[in-house]
Structure formats: structure tokens, C-alpha cells
N, CA and C atoms of all chains as a GROMACS GRO file, in nm:
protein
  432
    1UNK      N    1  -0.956  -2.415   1.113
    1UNK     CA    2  -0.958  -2.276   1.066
    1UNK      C    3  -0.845  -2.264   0.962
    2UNK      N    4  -0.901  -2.236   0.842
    2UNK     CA    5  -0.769  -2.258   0.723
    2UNK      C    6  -0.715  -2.045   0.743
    3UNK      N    7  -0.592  -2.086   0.808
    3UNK     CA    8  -0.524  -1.934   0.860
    3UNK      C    9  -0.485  -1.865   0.704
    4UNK      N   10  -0.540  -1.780   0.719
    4UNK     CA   11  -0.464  -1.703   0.551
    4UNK      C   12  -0.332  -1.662   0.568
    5UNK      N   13  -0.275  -1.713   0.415
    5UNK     CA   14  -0.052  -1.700   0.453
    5UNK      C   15  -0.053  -1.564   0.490
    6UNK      N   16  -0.001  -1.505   0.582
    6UNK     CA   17   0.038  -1.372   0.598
    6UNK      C   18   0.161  -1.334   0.550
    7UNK      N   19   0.201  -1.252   0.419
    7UNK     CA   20   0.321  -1.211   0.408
    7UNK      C   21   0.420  -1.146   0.497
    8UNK      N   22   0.387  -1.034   0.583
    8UNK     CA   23   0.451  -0.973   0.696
    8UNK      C   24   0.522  -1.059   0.764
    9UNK      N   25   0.422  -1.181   0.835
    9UNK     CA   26   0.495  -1.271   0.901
    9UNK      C   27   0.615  -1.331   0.857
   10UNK      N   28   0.606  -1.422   0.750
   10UNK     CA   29   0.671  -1.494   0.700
   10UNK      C   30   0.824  -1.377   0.670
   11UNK      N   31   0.762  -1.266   0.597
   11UNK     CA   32   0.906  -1.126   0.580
   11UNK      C   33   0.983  -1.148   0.752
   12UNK      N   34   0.856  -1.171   0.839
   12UNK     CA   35   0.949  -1.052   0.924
   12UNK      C   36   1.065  -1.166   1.015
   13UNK      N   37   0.984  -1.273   1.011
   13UNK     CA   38   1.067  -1.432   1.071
   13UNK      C   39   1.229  -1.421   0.971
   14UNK      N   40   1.229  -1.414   0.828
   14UNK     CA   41   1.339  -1.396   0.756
   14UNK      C   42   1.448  -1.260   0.786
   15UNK      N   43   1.373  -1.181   0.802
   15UNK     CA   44   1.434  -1.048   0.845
   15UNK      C   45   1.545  -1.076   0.991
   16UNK      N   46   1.426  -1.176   1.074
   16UNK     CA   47   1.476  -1.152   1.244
   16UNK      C   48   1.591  -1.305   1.195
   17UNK      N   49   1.545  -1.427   1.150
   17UNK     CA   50   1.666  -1.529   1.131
   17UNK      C   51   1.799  -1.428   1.064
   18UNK      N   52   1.759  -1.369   0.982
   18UNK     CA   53   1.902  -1.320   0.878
   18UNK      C   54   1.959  -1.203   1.004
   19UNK      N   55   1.914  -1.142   1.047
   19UNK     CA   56   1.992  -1.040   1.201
   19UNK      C   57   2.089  -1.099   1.274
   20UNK      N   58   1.965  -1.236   1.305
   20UNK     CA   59   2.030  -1.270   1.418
   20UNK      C   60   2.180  -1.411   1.378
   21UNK      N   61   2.202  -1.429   1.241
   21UNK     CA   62   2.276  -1.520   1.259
   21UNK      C   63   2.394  -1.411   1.233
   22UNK      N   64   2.379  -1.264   1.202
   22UNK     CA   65   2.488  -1.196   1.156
   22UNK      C   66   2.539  -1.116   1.319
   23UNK      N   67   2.423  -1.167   1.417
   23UNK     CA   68   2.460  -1.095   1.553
   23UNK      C   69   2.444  -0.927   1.577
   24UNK      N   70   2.283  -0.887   1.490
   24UNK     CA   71   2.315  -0.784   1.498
   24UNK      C   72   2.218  -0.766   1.549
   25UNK      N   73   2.198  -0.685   1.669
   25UNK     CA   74   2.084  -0.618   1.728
   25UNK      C   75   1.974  -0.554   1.701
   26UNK      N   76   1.850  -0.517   1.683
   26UNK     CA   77   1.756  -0.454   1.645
   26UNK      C   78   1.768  -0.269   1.652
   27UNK      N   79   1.855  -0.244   1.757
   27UNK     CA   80   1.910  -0.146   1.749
   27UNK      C   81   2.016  -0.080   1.679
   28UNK      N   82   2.101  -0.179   1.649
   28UNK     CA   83   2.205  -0.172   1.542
   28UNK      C   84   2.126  -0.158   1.385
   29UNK      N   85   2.040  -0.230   1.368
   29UNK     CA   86   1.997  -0.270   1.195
   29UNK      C   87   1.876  -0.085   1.214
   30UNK      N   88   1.821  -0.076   1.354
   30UNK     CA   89   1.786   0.010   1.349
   30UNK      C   90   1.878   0.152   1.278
   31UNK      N   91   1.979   0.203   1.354
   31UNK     CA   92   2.080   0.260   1.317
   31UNK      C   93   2.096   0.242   1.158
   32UNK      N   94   2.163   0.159   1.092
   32UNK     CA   95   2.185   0.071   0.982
   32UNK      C   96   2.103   0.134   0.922
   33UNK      N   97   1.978   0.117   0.887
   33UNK     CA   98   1.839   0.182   0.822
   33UNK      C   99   1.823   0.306   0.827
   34UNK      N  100   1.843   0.364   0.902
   34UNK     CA  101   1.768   0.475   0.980
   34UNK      C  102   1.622   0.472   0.978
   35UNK      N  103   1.584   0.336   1.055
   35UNK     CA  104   1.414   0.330   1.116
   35UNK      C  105   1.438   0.276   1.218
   36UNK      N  106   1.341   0.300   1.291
   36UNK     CA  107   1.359   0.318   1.461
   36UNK      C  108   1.351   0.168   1.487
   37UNK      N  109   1.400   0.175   1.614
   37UNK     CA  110   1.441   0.019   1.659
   37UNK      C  111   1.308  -0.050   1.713
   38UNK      N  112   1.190   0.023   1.746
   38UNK     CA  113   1.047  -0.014   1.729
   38UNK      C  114   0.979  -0.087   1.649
   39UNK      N  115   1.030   0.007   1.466
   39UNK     CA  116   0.993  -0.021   1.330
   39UNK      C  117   1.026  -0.156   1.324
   40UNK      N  118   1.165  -0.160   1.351
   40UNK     CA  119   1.248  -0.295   1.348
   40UNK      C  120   1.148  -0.417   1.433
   41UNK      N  121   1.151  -0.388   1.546
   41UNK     CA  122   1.066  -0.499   1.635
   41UNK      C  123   0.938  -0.543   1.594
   42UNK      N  124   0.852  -0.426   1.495
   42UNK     CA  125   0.699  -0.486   1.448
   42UNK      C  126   0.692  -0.539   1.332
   43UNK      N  127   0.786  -0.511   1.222
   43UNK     CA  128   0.833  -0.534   1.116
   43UNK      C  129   0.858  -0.682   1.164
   44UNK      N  130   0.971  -0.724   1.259
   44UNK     CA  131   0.999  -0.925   1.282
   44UNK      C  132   0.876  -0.974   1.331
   45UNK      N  133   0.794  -0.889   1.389
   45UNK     CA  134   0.640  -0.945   1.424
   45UNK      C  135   0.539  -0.965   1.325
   46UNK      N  136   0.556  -0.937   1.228
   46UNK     CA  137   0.489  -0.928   1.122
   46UNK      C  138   0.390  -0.833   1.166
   47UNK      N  139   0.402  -0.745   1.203
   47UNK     CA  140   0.310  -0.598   1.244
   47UNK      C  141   0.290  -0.505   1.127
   48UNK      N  142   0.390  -0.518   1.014
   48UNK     CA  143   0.363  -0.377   0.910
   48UNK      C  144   0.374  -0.416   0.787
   49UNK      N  145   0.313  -0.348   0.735
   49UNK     CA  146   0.319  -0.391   0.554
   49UNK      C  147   0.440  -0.297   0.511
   50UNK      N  148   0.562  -0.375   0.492
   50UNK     CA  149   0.661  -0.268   0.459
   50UNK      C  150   0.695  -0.222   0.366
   51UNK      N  151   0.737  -0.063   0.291
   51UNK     CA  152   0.726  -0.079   0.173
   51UNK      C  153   0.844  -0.087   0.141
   52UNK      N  154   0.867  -0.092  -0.011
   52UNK     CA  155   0.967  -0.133  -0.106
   52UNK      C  156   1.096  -0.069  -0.028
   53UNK      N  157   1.076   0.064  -0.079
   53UNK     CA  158   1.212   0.090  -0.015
   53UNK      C  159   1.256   0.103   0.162
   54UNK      N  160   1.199   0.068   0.235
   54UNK     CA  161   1.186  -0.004   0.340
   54UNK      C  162   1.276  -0.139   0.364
   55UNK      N  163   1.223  -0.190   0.273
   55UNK     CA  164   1.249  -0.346   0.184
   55UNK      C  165   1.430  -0.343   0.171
   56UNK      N  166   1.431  -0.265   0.105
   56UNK     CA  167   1.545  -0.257  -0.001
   56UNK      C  168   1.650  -0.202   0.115
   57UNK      N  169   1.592  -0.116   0.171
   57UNK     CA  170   1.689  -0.041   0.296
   57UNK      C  171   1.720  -0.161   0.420
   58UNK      N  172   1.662  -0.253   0.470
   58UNK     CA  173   1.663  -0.349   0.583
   58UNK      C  174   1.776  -0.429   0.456
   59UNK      N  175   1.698  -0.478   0.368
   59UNK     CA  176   1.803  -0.596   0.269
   59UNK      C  177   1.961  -0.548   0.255
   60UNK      N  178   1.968  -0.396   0.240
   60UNK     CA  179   2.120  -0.349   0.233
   60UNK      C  180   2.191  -0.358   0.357
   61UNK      N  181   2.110  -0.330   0.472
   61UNK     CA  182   2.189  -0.297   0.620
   61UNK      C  183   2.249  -0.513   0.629
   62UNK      N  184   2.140  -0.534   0.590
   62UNK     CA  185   2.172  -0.629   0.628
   62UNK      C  186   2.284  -0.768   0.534
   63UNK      N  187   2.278  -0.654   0.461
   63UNK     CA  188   2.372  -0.744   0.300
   63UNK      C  189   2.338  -0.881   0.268
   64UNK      N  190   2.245  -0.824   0.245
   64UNK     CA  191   2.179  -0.978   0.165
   64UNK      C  192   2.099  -0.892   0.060
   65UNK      N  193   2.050  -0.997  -0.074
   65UNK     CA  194   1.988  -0.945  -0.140
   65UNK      C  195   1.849  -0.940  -0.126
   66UNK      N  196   1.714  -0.884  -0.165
   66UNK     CA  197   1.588  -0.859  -0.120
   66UNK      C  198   1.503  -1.020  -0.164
   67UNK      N  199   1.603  -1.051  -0.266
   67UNK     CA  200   1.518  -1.176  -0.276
   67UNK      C  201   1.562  -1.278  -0.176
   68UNK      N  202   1.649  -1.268  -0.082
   68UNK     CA  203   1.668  -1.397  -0.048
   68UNK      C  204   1.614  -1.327   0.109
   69UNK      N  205   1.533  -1.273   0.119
   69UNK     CA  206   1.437  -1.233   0.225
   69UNK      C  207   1.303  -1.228   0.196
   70UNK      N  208   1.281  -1.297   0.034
   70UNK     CA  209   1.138  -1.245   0.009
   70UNK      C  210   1.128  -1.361  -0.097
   71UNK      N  211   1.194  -1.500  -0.089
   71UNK     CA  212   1.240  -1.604  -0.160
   71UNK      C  213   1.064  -1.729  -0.102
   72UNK      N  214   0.945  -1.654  -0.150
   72UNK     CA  215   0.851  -1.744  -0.156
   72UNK      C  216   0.739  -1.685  -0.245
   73UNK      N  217   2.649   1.312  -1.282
   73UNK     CA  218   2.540   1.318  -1.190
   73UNK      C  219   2.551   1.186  -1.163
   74UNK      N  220   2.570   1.154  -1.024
   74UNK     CA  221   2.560   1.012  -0.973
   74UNK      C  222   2.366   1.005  -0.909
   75UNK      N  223   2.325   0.936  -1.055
   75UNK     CA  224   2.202   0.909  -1.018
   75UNK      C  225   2.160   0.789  -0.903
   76UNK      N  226   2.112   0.830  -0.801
   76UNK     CA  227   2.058   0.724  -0.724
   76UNK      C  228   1.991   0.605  -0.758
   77UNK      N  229   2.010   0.513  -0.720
   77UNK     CA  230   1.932   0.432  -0.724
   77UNK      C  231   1.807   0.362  -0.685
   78UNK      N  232   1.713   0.366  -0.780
   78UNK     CA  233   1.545   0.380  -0.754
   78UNK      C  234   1.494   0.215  -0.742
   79UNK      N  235   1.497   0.196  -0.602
   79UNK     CA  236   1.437   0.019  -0.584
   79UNK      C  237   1.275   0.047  -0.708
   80UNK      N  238   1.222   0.158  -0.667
   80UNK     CA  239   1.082   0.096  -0.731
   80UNK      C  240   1.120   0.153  -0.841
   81UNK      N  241   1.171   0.179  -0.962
   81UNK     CA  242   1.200   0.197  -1.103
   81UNK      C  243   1.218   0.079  -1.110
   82UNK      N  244   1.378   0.015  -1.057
   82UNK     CA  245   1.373  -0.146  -1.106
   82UNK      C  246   1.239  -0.226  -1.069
   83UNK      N  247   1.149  -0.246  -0.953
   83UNK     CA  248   1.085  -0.344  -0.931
   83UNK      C  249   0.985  -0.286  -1.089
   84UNK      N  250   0.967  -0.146  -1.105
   84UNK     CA  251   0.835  -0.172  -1.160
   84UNK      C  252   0.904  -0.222  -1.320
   85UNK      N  253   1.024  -0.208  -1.381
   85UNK     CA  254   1.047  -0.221  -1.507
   85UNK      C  255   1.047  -0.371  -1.459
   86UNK      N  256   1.064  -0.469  -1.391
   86UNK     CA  257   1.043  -0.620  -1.340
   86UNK      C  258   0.901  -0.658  -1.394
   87UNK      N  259   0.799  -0.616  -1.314
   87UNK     CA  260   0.681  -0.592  -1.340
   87UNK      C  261   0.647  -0.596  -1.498
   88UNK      N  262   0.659  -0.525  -1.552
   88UNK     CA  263   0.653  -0.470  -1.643
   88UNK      C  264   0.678  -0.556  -1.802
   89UNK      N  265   0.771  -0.619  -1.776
   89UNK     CA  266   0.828  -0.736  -1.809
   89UNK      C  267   0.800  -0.872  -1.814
   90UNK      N  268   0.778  -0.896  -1.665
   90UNK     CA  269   0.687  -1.027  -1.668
   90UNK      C  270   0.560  -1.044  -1.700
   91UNK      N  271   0.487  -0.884  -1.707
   91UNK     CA  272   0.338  -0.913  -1.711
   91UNK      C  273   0.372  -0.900  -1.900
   92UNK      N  274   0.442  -0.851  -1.941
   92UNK     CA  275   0.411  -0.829  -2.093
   92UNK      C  276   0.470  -0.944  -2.173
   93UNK      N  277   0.560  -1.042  -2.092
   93UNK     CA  278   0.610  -1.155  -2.143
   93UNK      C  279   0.467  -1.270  -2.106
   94UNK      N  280   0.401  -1.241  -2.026
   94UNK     CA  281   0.279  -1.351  -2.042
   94UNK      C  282   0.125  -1.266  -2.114
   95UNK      N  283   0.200  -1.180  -2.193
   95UNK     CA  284   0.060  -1.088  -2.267
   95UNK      C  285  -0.051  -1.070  -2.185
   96UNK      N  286  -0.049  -1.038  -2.061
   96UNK     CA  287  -0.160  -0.978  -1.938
   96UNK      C  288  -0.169  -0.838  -1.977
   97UNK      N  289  -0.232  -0.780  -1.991
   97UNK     CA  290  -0.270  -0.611  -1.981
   97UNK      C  291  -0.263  -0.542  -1.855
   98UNK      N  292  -0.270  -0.427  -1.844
   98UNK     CA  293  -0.238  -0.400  -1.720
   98UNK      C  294  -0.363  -0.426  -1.638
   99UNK      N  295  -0.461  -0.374  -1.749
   99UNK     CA  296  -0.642  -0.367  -1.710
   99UNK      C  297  -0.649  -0.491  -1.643
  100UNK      N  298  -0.560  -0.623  -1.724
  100UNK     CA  299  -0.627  -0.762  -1.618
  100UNK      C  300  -0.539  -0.802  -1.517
  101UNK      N  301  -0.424  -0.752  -1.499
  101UNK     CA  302  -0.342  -0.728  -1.361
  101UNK      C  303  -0.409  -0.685  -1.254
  102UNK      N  304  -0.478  -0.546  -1.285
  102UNK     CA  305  -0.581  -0.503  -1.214
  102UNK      C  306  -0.674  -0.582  -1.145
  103UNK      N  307  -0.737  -0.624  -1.258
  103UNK     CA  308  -0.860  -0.733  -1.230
  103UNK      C  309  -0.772  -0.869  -1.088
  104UNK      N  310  -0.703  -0.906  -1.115
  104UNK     CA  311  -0.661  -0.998  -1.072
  104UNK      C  312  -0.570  -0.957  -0.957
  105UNK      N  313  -0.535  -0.862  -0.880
  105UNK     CA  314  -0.489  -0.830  -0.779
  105UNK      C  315  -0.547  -0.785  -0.699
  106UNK      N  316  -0.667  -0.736  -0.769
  106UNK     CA  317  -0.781  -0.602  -0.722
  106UNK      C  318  -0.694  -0.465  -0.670
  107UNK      N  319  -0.607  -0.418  -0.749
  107UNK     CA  320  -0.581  -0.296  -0.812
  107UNK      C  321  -0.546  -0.223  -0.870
  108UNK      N  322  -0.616  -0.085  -0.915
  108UNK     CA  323  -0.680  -0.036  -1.021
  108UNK      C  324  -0.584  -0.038  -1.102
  109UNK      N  325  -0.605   0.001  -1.178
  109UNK     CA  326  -0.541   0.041  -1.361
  109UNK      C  327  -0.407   0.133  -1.343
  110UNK      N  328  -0.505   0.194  -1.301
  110UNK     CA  329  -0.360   0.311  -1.309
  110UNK      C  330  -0.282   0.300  -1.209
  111UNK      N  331  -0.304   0.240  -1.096
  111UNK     CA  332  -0.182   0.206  -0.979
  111UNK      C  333  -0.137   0.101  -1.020
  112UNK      N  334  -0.126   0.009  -1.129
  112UNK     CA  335  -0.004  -0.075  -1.189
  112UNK      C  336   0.046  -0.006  -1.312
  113UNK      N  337  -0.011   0.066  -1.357
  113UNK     CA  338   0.086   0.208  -1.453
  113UNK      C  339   0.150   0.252  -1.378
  114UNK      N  340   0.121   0.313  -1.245
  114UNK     CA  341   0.191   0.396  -1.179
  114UNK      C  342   0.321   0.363  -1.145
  115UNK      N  343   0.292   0.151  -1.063
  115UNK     CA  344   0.409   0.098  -1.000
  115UNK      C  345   0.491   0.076  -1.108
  116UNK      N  346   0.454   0.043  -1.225
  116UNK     CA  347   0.539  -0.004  -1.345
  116UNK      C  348   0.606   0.080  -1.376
  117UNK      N  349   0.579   0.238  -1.335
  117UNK     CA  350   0.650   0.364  -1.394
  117UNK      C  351   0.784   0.401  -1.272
  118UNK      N  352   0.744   0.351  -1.160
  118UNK     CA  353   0.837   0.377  -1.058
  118UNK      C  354   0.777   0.505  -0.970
  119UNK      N  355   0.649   0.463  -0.999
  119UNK     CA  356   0.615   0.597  -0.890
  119UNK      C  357   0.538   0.588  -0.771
  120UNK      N  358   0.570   0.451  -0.713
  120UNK     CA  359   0.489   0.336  -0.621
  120UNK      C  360   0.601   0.312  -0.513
  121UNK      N  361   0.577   0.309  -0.437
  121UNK     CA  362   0.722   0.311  -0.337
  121UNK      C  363   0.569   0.212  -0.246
  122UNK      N  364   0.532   0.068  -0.300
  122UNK     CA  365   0.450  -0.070  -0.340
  122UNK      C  366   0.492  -0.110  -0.183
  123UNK      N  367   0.385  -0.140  -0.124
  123UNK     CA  368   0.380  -0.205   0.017
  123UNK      C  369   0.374  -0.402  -0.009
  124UNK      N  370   0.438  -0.434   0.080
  124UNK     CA  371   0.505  -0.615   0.090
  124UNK      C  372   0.354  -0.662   0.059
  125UNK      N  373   0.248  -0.592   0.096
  125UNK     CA  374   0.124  -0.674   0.086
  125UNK      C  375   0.076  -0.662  -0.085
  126UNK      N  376   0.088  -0.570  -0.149
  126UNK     CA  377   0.079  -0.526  -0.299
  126UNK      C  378   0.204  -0.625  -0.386
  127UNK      N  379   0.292  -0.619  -0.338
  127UNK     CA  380   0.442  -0.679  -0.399
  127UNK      C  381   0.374  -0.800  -0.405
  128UNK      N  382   0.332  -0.881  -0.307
  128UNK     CA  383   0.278  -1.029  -0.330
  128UNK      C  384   0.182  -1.041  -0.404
  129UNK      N  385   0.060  -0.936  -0.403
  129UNK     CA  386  -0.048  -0.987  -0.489
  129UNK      C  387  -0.030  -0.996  -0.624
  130UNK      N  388   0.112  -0.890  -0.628
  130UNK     CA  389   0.105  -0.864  -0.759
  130UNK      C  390   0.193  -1.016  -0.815
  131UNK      N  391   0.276  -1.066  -0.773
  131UNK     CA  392   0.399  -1.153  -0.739
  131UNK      C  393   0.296  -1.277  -0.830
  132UNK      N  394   0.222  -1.313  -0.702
  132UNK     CA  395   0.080  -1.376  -0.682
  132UNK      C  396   0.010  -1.377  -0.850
  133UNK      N  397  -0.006  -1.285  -0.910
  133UNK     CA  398  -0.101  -1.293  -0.982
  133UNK      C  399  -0.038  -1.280  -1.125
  134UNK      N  400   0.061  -1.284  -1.110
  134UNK     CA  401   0.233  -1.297  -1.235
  134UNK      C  402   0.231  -1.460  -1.211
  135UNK      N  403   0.219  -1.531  -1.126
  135UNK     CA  404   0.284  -1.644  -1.108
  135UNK      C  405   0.388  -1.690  -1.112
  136UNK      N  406   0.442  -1.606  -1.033
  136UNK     CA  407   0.606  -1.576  -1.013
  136UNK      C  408   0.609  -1.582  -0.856
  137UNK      N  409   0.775  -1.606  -0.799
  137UNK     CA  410   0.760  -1.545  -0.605
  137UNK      C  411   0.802  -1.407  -0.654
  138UNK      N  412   0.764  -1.337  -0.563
  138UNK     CA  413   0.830  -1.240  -0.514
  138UNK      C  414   0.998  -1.203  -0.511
  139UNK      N  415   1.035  -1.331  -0.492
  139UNK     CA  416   1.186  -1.286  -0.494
  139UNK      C  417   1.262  -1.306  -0.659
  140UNK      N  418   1.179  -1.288  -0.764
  140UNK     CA  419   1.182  -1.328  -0.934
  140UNK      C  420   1.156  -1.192  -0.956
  141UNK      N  421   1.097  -1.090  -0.881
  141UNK     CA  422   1.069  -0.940  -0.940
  141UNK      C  423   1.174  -0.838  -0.855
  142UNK      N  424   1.189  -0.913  -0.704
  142UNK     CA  425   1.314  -0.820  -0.648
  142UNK      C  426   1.456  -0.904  -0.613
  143UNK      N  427   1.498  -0.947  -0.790
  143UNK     CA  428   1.664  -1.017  -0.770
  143UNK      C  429   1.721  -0.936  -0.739
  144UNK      N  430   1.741  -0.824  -0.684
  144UNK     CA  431   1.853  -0.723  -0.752
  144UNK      C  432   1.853  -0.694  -0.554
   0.00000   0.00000   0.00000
């Protein structure tokens, strides 16, 4: 079964590695954002198509730049 | 006036840029993302607040990654 690339996924695996090597909780980046710590959990599941400034808001909490979360 | 800063103004002047540095029209951006005309006028104008699944096709069909339209 040739699986089609899912972008979400691949975002949301980068999102949850870059959290977790900075030690920050899903509730914290929640806070951080101001999107709920839910948003946060389906977003690393690759559950949502997120938009830009979404994007841009997770990339700041998390101080990194958007490309090096979106570097494919 | 401390103007805010607009993620989708920069992504779409990105856009905007790469598609007119490889002489694509917007009409065949369109064609090649499968969408319409005026929603890559729109994103190019900054009035697209562009979901991760749109960001790639469009990424995708620039022949560029994604992380070449959101350095910033």
C-alpha cells in the first residue's frame, strides 16, 4: 500500500521532538500559544491541518524558527 | 505605530517571489495545486491565514520545501 506523505504527521512528530528536548509540557507550550493543551496533543498526532499563524505561534513559544519545523 | 507582524504578508510576498522568479502565473499555480486563482492572489496578498496542507501544495508545486517560503 504506497501510504500518501502526510504533512500533519511529519509537522506534528517535529513539533512533539522540538518540546520535548526543551522539556516543555504540552500544557506549558499550550499556555505559551494560547491554544488549548488538546490543540497541542492533535496537532503532535498529526490530527489538524494547522494554519499559518498557528504555525508561526507554536514556532515562537517554542523559539525555533518555522522552517526548522517545516524543513522538508 | 508599532505595526504587528503579519506571518501571512511575509509567507505570501515569499510566494510571490518564487512563483514570479520561475515565470509561473498565478492561473498555473492554480492549475497545479488545484487552487483557484484568486485564493493564490489572495494568499500572495496576505489575506490567507493558508492551512500546513495548502503551504505544502503550494511549497510542492514551486519546487521548493516548505521551509524556503517560511525562513523567517
Amino acid at each position: 500500500m504506497n501510504e500518501k506523505f502526510d504533512v500533519k504527521i511529519t509537522f506534528g512528530n517535529n513539533v512533539k521532538n522540538t518540546r520535548l528536548k526543551q522539556n516543555i509540557s504540552q500544557e506549558k507550550l499550550g499556555d505559551l500559544t494560547g491554544l488549548h493543551r488538546t490543540y497541542i496533543s492533535e496537532v503532535e498526532r498529526g490530527r489538524r491541518n494547522v494554519s499559518l499563524e498557528n504555525i508561526y505561534a507554536i514556532s515562537k513559544a517554542l523559539n525555533v524558527k518555522m522552517s526548522e519545523l517545516l524543513d522538508f
